[in-house]
LOLUMKE-405726 format. One record per residue: x, y, z of N, C-alpha, C, CB in turn; residue in one letter; residue number from 0. Coordinates in steps of 0.2 Angstrom, whole numbers. Each point is the difference from the previous one (the first is absolute). Glycine has a CB too. Example, Ala and Ser with C-alpha at 12.3 -4.5 7.8 and 13.67 -1.06 7.14 Angstrom:
2
FIMAR npx npy npz capx capy capz cpx cpy cpz cbpx cbpy cbpz type seq
FIMAR 66 -28 39 -4 6 0 4 6 0 -9 -6 6 a 0 .
FIMAR 7 11 -10 4 6 1 -4 5 3 6 -3 -10 s 1 .
//
This chain:
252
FIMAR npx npy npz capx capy capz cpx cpy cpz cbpx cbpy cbpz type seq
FIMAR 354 -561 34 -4 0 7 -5 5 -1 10 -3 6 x 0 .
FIMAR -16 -1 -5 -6 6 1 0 5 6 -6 -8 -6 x 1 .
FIMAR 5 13 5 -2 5 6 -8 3 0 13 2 0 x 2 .
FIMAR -17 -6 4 -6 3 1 -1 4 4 -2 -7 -3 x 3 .
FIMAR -2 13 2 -3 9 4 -8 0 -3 15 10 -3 x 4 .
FIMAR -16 -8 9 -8 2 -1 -1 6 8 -5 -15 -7 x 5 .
FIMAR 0 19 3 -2 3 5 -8 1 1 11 5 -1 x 6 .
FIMAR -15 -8 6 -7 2 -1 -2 7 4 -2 -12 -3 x 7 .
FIMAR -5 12 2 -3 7 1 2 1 7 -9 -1 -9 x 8 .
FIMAR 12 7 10 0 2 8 -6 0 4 9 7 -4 x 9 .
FIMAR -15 -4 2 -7 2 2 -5 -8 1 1 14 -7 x 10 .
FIMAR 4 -20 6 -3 -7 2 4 1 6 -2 -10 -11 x 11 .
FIMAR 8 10 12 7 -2 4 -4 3 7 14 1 -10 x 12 .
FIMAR -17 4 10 -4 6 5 -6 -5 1 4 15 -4 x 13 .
FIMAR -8 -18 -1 -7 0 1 2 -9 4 -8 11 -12 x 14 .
FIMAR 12 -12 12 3 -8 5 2 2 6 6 -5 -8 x 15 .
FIMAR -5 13 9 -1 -1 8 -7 1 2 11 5 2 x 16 .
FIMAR -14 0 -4 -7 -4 4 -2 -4 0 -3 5 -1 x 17 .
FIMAR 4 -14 0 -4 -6 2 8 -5 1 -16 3 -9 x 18 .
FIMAR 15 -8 10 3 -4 3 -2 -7 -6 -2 6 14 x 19 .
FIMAR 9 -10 -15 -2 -5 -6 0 -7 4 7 6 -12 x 20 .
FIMAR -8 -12 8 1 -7 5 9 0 0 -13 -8 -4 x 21 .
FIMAR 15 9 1 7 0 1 3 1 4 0 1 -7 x 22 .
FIMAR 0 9 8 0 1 6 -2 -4 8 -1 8 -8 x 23 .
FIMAR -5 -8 6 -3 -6 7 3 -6 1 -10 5 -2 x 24 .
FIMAR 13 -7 -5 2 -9 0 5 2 7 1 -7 -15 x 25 .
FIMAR 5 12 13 5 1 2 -1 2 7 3 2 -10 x 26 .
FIMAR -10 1 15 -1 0 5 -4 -7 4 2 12 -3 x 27 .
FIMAR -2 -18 0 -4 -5 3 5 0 7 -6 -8 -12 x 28 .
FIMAR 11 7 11 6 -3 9 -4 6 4 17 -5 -5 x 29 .
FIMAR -17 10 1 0 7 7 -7 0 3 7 9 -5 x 30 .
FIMAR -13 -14 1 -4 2 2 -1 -6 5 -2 8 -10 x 31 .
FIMAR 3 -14 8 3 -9 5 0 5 6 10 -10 -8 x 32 .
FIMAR -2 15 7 4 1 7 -4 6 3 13 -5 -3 x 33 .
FIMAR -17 8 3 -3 7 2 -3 -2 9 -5 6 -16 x 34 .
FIMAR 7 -1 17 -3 -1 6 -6 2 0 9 1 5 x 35 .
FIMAR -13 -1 3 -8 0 -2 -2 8 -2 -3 -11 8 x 36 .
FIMAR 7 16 -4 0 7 -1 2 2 -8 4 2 13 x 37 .
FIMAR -1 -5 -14 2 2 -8 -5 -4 -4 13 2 0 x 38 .
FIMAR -16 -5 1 -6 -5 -5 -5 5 4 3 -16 -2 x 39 .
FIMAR -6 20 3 -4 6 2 2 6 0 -3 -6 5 x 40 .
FIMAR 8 8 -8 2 5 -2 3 3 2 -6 -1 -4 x 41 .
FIMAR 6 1 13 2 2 6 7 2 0 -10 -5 4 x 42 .
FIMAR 13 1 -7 8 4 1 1 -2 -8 6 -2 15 x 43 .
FIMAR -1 4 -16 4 -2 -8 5 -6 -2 -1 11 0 x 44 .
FIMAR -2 -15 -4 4 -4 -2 7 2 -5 -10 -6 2 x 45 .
FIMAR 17 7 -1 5 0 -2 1 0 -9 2 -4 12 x 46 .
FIMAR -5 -3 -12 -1 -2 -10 -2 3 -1 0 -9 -2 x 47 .
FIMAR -6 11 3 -7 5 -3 2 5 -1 -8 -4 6 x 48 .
FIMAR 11 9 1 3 5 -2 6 0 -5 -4 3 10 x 49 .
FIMAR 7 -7 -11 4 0 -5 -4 0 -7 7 -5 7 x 50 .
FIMAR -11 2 -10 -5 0 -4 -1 7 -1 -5 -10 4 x 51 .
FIMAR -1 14 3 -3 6 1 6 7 -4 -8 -5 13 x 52 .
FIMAR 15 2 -10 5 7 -1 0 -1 -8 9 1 12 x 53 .
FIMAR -6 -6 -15 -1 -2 -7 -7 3 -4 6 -13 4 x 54 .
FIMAR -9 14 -2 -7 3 -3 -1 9 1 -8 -13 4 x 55 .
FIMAR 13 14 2 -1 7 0 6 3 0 -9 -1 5 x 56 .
FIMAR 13 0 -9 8 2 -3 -2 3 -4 7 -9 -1 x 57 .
FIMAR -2 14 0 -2 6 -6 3 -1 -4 -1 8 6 x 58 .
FIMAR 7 -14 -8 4 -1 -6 -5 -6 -5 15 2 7 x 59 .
FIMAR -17 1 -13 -1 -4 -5 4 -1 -5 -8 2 3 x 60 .
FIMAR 10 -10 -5 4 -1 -5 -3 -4 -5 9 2 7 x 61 .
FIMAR -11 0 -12 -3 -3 -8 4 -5 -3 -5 9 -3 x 62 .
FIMAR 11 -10 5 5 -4 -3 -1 -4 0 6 4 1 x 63 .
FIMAR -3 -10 -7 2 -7 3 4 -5 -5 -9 1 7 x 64 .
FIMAR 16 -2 -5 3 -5 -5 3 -7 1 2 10 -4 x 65 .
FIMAR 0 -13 0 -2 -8 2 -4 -4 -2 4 2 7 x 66 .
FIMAR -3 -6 -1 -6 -5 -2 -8 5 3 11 -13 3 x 67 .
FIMAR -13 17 1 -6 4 -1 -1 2 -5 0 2 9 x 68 .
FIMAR 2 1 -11 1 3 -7 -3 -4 -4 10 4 2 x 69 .
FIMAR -5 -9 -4 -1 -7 -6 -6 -1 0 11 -6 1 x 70 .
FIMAR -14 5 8 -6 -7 1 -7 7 -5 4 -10 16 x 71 .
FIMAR -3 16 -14 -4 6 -3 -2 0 -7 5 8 8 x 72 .
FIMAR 3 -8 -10 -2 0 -10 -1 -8 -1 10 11 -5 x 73 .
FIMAR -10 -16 8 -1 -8 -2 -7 -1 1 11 -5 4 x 74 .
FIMAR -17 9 -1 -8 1 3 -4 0 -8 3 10 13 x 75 .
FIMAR -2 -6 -17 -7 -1 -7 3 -5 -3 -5 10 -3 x 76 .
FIMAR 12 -12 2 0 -7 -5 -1 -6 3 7 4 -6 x 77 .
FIMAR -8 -3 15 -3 -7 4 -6 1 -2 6 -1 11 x 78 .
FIMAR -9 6 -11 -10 -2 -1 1 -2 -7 -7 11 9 x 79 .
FIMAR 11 -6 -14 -5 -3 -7 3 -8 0 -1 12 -8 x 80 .
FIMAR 7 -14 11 1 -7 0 -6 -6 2 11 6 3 x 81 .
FIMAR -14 -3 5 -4 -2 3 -6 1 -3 6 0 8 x 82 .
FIMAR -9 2 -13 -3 2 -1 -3 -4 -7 3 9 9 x 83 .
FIMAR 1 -13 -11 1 -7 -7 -1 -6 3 10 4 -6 x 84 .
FIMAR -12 -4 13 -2 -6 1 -6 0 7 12 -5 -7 x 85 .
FIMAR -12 11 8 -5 0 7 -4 5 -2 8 -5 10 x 86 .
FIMAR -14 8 -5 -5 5 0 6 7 -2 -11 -7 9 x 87 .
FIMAR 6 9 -12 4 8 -2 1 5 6 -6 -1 -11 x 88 .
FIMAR 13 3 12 2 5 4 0 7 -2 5 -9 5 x 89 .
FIMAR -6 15 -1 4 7 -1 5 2 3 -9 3 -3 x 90 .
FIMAR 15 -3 0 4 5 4 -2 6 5 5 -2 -10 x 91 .
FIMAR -3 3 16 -1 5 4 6 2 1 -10 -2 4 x 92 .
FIMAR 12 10 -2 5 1 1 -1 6 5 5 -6 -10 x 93 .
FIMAR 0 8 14 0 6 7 -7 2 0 12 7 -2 x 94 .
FIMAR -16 -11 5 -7 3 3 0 -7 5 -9 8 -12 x 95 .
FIMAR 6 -7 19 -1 -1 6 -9 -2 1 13 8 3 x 96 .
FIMAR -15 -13 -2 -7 -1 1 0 -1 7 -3 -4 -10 x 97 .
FIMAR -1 9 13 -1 -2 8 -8 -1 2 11 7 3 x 98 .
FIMAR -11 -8 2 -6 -1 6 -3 7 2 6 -10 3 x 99 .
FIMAR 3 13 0 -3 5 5 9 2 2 -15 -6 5 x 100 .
FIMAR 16 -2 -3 7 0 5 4 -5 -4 -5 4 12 x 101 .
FIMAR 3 -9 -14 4 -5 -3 -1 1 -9 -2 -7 12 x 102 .
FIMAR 9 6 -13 -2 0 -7 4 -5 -6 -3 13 5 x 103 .
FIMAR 4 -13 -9 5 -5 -6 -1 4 -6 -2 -11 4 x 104 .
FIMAR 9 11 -7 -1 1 -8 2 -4 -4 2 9 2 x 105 .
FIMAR -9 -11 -4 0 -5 -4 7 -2 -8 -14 3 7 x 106 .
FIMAR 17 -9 -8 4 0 -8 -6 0 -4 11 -8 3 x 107 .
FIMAR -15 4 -4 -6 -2 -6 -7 -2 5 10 -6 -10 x 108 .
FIMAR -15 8 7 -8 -1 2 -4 -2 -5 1 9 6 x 109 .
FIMAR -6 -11 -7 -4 -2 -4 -5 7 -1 4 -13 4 x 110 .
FIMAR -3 16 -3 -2 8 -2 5 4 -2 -8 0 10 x 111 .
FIMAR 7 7 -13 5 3 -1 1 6 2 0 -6 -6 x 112 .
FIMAR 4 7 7 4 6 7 -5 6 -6 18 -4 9 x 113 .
FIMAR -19 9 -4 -4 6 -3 4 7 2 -11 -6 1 x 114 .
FIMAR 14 10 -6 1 7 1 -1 3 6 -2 1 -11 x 115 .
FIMAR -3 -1 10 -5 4 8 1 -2 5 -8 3 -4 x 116 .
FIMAR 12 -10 6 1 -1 6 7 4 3 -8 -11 -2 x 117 .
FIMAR 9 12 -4 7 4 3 6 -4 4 -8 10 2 x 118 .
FIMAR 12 -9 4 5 -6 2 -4 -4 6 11 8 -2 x 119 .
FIMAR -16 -4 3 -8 -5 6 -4 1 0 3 -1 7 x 120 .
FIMAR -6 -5 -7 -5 -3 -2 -5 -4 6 7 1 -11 x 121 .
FIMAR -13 2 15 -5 -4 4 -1 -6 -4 -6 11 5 x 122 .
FIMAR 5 -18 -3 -3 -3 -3 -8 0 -1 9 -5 3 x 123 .
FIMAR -11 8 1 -7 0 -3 -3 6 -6 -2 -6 12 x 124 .
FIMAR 7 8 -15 0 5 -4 3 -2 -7 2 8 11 x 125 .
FIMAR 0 -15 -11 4 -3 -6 -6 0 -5 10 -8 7 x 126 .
FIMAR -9 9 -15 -5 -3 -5 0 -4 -1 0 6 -3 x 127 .
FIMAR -6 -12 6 3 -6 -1 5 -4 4 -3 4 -9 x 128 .
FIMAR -1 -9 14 2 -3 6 4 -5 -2 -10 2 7 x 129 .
FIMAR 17 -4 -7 5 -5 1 -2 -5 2 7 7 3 x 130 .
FIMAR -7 -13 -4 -3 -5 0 10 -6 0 -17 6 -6 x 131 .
FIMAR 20 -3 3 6 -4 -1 8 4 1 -8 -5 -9 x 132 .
FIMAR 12 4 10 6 5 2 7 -5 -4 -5 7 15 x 133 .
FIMAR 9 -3 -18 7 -4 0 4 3 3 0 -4 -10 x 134 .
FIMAR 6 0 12 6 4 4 6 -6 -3 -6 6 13 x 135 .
FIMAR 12 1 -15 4 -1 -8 6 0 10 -7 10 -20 x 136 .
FIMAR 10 -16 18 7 0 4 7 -2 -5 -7 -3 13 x 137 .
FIMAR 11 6 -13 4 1 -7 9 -1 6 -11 13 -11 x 138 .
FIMAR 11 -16 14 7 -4 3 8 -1 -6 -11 -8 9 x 139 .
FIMAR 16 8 -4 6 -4 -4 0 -9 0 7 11 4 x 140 .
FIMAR -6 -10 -8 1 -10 -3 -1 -4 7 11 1 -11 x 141 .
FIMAR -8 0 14 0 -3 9 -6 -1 4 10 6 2 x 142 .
FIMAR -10 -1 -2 -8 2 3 -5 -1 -5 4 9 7 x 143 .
FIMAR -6 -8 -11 -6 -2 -6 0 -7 1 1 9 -10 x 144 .
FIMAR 5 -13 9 -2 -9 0 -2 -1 7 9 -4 -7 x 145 .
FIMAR -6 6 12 -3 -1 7 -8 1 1 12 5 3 x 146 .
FIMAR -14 2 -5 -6 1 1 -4 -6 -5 3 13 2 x 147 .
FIMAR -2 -13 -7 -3 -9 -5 -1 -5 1 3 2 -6 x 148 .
FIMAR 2 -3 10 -2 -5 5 -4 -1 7 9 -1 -6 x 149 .
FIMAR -9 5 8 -3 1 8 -6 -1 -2 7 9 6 x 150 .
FIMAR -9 -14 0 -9 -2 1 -2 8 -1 -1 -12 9 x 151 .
FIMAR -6 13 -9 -3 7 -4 -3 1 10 -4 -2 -19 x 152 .
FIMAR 2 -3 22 -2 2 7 7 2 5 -11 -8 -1 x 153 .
FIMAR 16 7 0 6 5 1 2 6 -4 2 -10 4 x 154 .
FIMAR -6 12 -10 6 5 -3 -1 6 4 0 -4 -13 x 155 .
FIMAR 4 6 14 -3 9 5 -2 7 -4 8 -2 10 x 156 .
FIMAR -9 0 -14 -4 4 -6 -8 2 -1 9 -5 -4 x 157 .
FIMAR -11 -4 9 -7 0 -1 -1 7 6 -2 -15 -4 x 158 .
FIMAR 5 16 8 -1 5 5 -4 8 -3 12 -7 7 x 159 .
FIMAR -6 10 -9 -4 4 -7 -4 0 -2 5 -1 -2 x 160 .
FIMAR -9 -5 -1 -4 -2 -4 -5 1 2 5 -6 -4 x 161 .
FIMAR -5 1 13 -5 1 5 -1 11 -1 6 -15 10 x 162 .
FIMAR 0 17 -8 -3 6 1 -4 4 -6 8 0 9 x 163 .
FIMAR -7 -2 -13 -5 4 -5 -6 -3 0 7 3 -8 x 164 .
FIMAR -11 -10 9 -3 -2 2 -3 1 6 4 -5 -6 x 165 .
FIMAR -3 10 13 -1 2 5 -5 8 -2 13 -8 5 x 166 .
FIMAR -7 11 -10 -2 6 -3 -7 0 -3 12 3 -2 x 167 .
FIMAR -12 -8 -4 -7 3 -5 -2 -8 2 2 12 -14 x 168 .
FIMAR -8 -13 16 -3 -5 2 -4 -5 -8 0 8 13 x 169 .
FIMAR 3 -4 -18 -3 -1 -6 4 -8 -2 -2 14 -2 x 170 .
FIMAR 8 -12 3 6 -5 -4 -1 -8 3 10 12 -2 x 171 .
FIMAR -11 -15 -1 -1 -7 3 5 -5 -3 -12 3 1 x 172 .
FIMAR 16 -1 -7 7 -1 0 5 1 -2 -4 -3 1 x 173 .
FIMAR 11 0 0 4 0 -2 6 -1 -3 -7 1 5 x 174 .
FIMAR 12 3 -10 2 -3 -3 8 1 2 -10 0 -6 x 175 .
FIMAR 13 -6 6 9 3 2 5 -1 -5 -1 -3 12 x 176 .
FIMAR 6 8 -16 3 -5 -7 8 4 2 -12 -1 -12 x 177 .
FIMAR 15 -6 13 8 2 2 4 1 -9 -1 -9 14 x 178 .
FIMAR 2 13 -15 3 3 -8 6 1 1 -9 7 -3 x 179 .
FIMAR 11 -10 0 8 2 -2 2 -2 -6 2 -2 10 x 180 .
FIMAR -1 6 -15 1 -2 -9 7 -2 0 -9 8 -6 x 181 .
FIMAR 14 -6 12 6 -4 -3 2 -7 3 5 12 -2 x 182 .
FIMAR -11 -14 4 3 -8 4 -7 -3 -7 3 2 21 x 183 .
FIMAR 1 -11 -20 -3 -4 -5 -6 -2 2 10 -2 -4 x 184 .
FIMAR -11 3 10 -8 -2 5 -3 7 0 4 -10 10 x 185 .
FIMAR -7 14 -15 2 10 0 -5 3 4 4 2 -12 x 186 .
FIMAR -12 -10 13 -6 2 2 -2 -3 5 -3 3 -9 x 187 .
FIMAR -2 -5 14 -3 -3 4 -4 3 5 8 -7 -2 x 188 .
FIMAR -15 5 -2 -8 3 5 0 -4 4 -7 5 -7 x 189 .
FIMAR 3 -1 14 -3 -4 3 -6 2 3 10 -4 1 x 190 .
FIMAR -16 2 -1 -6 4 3 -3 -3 7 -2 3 -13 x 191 .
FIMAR -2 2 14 -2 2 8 -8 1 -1 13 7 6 x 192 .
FIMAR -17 -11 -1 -8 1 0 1 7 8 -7 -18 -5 x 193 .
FIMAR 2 20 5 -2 4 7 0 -4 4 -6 7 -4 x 194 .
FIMAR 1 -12 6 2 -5 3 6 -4 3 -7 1 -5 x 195 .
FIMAR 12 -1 -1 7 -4 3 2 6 3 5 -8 -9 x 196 .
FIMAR -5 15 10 3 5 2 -2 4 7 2 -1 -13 x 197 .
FIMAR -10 -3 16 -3 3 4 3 2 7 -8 -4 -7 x 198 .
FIMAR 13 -1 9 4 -1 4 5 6 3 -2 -10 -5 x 199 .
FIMAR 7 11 -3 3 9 -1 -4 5 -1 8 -4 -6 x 200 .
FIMAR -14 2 2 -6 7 2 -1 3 5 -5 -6 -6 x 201 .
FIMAR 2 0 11 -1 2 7 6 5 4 -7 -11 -1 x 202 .
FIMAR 15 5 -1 4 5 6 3 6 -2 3 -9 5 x 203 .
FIMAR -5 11 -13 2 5 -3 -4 7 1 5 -8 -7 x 204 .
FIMAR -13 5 11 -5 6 1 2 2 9 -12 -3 -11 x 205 .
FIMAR 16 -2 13 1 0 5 5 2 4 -6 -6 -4 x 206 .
FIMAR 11 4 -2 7 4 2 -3 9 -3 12 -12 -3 x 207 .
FIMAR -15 12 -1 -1 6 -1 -6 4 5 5 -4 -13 x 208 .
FIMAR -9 3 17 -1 1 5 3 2 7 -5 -4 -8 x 209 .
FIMAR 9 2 7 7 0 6 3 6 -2 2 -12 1 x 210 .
FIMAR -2 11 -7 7 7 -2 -3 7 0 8 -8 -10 x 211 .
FIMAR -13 5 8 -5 11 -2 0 -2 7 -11 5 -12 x 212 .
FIMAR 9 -8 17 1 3 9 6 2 2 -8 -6 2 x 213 .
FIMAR 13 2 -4 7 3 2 0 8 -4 7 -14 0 x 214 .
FIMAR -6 13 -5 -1 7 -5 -4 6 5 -2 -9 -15 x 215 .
FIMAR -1 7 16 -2 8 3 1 1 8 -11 -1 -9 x 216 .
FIMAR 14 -5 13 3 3 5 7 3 -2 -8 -9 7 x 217 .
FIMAR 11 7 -12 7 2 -3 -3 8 -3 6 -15 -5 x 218 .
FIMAR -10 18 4 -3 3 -4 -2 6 7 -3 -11 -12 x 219 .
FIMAR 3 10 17 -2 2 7 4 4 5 -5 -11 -2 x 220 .
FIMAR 10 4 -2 4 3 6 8 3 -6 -6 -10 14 x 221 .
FIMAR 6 7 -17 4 5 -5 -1 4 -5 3 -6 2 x 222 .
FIMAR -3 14 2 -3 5 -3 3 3 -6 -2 2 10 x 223 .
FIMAR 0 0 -16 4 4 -5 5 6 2 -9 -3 -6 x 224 .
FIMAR 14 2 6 6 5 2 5 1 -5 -2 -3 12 x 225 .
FIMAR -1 7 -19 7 0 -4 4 5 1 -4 -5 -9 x 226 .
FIMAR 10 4 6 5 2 1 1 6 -5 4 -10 4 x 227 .
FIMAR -1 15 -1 2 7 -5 2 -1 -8 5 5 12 x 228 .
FIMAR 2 -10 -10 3 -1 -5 -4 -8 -2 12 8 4 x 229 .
FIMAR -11 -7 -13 -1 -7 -4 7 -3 0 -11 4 -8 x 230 .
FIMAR 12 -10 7 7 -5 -2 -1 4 -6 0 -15 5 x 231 .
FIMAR -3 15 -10 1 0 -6 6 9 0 -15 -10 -6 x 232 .
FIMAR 14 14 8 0 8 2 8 -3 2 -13 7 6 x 233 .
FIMAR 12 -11 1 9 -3 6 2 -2 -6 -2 -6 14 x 234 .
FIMAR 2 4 -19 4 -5 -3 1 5 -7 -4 -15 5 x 235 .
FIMAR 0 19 -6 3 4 -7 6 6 2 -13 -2 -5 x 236 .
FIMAR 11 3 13 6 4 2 6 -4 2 -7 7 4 x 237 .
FIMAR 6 -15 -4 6 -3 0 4 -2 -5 -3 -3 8 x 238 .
FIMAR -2 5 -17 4 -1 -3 4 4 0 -6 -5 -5 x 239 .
FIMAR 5 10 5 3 8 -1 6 0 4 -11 7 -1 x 240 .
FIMAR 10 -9 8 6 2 4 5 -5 -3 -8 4 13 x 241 .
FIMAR 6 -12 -16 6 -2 -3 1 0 -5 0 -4 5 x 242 .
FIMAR -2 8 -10 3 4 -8 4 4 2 -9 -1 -7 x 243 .
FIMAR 9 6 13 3 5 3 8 -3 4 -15 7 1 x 244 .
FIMAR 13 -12 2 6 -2 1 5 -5 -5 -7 2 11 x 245 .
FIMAR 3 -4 -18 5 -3 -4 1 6 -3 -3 -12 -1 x 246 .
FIMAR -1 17 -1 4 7 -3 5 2 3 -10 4 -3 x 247 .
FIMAR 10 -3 9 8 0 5 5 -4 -1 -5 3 10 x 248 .
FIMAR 3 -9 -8 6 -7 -1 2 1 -8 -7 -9 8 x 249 .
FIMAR 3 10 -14 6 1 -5 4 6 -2 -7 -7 -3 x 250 .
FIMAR 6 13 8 4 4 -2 3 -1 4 -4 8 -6 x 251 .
//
């Protein structure tokens, strides 16, 4: 039985709360359907959003990850060099965040290559050499990989994603999508995306993301910074103690 662990760079995990992904935003399309007109103006707060907002301004960071996140992390350079034996040449990218401003994506593979100096973020208009192409590596169990192979490609909800790195660097005009799995007998299947097919998610992704930096700063307004004396990390090192202290009792 394999067990897969990976931990990436803490200083990306932080530089993802400053901007907002399409993912995130796929997940607020219903809130935004149902908002009332005060919350679509910022004027009072939408509930989801702030759920979002508190998520971005948590003080716990965890680098961890095992399983299947994990697996899909270390399965990312042998998708590109795979994909890369039969379609335009990709690069690996890994824990760096390209943004706009407010919206942002970290890219699996680019048709550029990630640079030292961008550190975990990266302005797009600061990249060496404009992106013109993007892959995105989705590494599923047997169940889910056949599922995704099959699905018309104007249904997959992946394209959503896609759309938002397309939203970000106005460069990228396509797309590439490669469902990887090396232990199923179907192990590969691309599928690609024009700008064009995608302008639809483009649009509501600059849109939902307009919505959310206006929620964000009424969340931001009216929820002042007020930390606390004590850290968790402090409460819970005193709770080891107090229960080494009480199994030290219990065995004598």
């Amino acid at each position: 039985m394999r067990s897969w662990n990976h931990k990436v760079n803490p200083a990306w995990l932080l530089a993802r709360r400053g901007v907002v992904t399409a993912t995130e935003l796929r997940d607020l399309r219903t809130a935004y359907k149902k908002a009332t007109v005060a919350q679509k103006k910022g004027v009072s707060i939408n509930e989801t959003v702030a759920g979002l907002w508190a998520e971005k301004h948590s003080l716990e960071v965890d680098p961890y990850s095992s399983g299947a996140a994990a697996r899909g992390h270390h399965l990312e350079p042998y998708a590109v060099q795979e994909f890369n034996e039969s379609y335009p040449e990709m690069h690996h990218w890994d824990d760096c965040i390209i943004t706009d401003g407010f919206l942002g994506f970290s890219p699996d593979a680019m048709d550029v290559e990630q640079n030292e100096s961008y550190g975990v973020k990266v302005h797009y208009s600061e990249l060496v050499g404009q992106p013109t192409s993007i892959l995105e590596i989705k590494s599923y169990s047997a169940k889910n990989h056949i599922k995704s192979c099959i699905t018309a490609k104007e249904k997959l909800p992946e394209r959503y994603q896609l759309a938002g790195a397309m939203a970000v660097c106005p460069s990228i005009e396509e797309a590439y999508l490669i469902f990887y799995n090396p232990s199923h007998e179907v192990g590969k299947f691309v599928v690609h995306y024009t700008r064009e097919e995608l302008q639809e998610e483009i649009k509501e992704v600059r849109e939902l993301a307009a919505w959310v930096r206006l929620q964000f700063q009424t969340c931001d307004n009216k929820l002042v910074s007020c930390r606390t004396s004590f850290t968790e990390d402090a409460i819970y090192k005193d709770y080891l103690e107090t229960q080494q202290l009480d199994n030290n009792f219990t065995i004598r």
